[in-house]
N, C-alpha and C positions, 0 to 999 in steps of 0.2 A: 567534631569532624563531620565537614557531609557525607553522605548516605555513598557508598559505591553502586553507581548506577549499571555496572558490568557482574555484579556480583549477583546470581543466581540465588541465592539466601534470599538476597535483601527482600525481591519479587516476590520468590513465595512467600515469605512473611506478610510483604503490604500486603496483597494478594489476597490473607486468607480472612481478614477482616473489612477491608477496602470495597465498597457497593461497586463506585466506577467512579472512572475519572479520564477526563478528556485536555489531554496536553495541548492542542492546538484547536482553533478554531471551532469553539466548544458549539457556536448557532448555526447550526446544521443547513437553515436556509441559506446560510454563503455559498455553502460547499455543492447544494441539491443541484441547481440550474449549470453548473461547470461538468458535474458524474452523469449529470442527468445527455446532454447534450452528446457526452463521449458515450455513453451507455446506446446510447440512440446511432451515434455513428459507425458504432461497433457493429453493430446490426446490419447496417448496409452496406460494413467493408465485406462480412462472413459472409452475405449472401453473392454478392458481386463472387467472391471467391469458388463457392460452392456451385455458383453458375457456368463459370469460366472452367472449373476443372471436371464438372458433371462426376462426381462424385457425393456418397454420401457422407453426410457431418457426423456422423456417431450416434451410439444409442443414447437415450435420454435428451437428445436433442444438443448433448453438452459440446457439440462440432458446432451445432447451428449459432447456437443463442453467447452473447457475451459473458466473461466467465473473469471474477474481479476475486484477486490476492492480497488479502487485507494482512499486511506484515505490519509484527509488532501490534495483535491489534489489542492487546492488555485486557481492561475490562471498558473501554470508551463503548460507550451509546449508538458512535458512528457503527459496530457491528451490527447493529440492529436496524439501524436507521436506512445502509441500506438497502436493506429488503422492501424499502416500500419502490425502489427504482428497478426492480429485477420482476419476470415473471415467477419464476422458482427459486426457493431456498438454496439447490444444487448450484446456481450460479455464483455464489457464494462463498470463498474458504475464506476463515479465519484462521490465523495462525499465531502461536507465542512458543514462547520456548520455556515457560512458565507451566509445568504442569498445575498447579494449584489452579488458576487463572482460567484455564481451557476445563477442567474440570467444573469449575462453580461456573462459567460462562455456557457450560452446556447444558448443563442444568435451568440454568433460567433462560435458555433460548428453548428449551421444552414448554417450559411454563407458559412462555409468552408467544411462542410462534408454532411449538409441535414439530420441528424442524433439527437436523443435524450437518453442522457446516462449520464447527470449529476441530481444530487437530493440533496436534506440539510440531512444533517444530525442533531441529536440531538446535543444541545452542555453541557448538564449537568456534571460535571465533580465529579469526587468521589476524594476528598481532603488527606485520610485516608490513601488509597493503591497506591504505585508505579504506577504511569499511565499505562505504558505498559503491565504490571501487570493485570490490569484490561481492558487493552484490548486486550490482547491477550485470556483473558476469553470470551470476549465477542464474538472473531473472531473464538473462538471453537467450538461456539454456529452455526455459521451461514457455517461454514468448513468439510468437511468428509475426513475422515482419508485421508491421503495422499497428501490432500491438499499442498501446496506452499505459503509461507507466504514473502515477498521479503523486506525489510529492508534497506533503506541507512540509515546512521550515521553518526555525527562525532567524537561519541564516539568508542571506543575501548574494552571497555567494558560494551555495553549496554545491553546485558543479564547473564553477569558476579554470579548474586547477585539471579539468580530462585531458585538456590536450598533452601540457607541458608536462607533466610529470609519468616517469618511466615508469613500467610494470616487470615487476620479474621477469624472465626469460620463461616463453611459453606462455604467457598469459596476454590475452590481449587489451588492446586499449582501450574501455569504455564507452568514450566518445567516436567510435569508429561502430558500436554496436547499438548505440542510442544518439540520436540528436533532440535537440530540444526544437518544442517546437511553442511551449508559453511558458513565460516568466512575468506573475502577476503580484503586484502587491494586495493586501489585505489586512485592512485596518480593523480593527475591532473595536465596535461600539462601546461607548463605555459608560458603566452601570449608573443608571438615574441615581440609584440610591448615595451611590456613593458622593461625602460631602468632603473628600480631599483631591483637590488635583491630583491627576496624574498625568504622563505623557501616553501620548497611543499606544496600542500595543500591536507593535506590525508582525505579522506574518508572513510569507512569502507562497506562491503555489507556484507550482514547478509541474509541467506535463512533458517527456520524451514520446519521444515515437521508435521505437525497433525497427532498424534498416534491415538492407538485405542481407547482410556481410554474415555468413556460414561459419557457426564452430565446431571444430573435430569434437570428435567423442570423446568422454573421458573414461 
């Protein structure tokens, strides 16, 4: 039988032996020049902001400076990787719901960078609503307008289905809280070495943007 990918066992297990391992888009140079670009526009939406309402951005600078929520980040390389686009560590969370994972991830981001910016995340899951669905509610909650929301896939149509499809009563509709603003494809080179064809192996990158649309407090 395959592996249950929802089961929190299974995690910690790979997890407690597992170095890293990168599910999507493992050549980092794809990814650099697209986070790098938002990382940079980020910067001169906060300031635009901070100008307009003459207020200050908070301590640590963490009001001023771009601030990226690596969900699901397991044990990929990408946690690491991108600190070389950030001034500070602090700009930084990693997130799993994997304590095993966040724990050995913390540790060798001491080793290697001297730095703390991975945490657990909850792992309670709502069975009822489209995952993405419900967290892309959740990510509205913690996001200010204009926010960047960065998405790999390997589907094609992973937010296909925001408009049409109902939300519980009280919840609202995603796509009323995110619009997309790129949907790019992404081929992946495929290894010299290798002496069997294969077909490409596509990817997708998916970036929203957070509207203005206000949610009540829970």
């Amino acid at each position: 039988m395959p592996p249950s990918f929802g089961d929190l066992t299974y995690w910690n297990t790979r997890f407690s032996s597992e170095e890293n391992f990168d599910w999507l888009v493992a050549d980092f140079t794809i990814l650099e020049p697209v986070l790098r670009e938002l990382i940079n526009g980020g910067k001169r939406f906060i300031t635009a902001r901070v100008d307009e309402d003459g207020k200050d951005g908070g301590k640590d600078g963490k009001g001023k400076t771009p601030q990226i929520l690596h969900i699901g980040c397991g044990n990929s390389l990408l946690s690491f990787q991108l600190r070389e686009l950030v001034e500070t560590a602090i700009q930084i969370h990693n997130c799993d719901y994997s304590s095993v994972v966040i724990k050995r991830q913390r540790q060798r981001e001491k080793e290697l960078l001297q730095t703390g910016s991975f945490g657990r995340a909850g792992g309670r899951e709502v069975q009822t609503i489209y995952p993405p669905h419900i967290l892309a509610i959740h990510l509205a909650y913690l996001a200010r307008p204009g926010c960047r929301w960065v998405v790999l896939s390997y589907s094609s149509s992973r937010f296909s289905d925001w408009e049409g499809e109902g939300m519980p009563q009280g919840l609202p509709q995603p796509g009323e809280l995110w619009k997309m603003v790129k949907h790019e494809k992404i081929v992946q080179s495929p290894d010299p070495e290798d002496k069997v064809h294969r077909p490409p192996e596509m990817h997708h990158l998916y970036i929203l943007e957070r509207t203005g649309v206000e949610l009540k407090e829970v």
